[in-house]
ChimeraX commands (.cxc) that place a marker at each C-alpha (Angstrom):
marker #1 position -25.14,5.81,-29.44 radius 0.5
marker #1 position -24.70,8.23,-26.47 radius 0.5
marker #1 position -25.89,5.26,-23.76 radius 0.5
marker #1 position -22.87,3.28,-24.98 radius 0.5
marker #1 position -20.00,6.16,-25.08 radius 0.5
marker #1 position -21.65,7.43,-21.26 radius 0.5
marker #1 position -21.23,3.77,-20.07 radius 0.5
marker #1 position -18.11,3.44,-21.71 radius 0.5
marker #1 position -16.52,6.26,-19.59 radius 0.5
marker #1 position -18.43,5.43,-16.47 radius 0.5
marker #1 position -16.31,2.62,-17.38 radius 0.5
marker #1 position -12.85,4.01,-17.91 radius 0.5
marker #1 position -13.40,6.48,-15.05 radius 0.5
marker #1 position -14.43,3.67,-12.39 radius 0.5
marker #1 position -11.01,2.11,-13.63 radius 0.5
marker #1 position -8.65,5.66,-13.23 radius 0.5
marker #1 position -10.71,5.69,-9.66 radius 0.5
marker #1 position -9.32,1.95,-8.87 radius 0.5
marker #1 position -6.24,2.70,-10.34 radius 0.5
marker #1 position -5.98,6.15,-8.43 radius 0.5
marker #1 position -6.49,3.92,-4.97 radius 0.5
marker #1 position -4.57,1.59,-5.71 radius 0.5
marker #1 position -1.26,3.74,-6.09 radius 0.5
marker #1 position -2.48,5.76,-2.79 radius 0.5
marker #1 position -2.67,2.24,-0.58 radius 0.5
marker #1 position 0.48,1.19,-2.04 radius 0.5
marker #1 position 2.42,5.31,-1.84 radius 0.5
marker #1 position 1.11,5.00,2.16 radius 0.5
marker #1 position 2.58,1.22,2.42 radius 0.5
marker #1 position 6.04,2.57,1.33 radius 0.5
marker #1 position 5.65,5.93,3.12 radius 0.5
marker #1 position 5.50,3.55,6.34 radius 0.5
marker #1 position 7.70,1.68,5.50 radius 0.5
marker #1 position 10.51,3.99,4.54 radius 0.5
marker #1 position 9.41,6.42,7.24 radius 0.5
marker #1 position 12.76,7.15,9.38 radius 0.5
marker #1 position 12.94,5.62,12.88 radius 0.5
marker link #1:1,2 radius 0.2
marker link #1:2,3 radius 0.2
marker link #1:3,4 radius 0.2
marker link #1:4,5 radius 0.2
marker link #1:5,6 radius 0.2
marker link #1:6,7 radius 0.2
marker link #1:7,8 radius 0.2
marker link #1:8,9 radius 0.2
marker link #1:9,10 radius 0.2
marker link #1:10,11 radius 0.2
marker link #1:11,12 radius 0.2
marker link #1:12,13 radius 0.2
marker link #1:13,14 radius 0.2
marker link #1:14,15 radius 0.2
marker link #1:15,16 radius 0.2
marker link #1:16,17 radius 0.2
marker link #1:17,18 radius 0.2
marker link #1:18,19 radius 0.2
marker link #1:19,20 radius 0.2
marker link #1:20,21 radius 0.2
marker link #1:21,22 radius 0.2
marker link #1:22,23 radius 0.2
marker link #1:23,24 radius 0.2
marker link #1:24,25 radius 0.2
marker link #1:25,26 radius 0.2
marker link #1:26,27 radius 0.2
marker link #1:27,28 radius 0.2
marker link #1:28,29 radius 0.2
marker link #1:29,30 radius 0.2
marker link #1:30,31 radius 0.2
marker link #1:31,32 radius 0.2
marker link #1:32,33 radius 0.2
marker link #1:33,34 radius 0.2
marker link #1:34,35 radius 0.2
marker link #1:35,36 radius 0.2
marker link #1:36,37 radius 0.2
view
């Protein structure tokens, strides 16, 4: 029913949001990293 397709893409969208963080922690990491001295 709709309950189950509304959690399903609370689901998928709390995963994108992790996923989303992820690459931003791991774009600054490098971005320090590589950052000219």
């Amino acid at each position: 029913g709709k309950i189950l397709v509304c959690q399903q893409v609370s689901s998928d969208f709390t995963s994108m949001t992790a996923l989303f963080e992820d690459v931003n922690v791991m774009h600054q990491f490098y971005s320090t990293i590589l950052q000219p001295s």
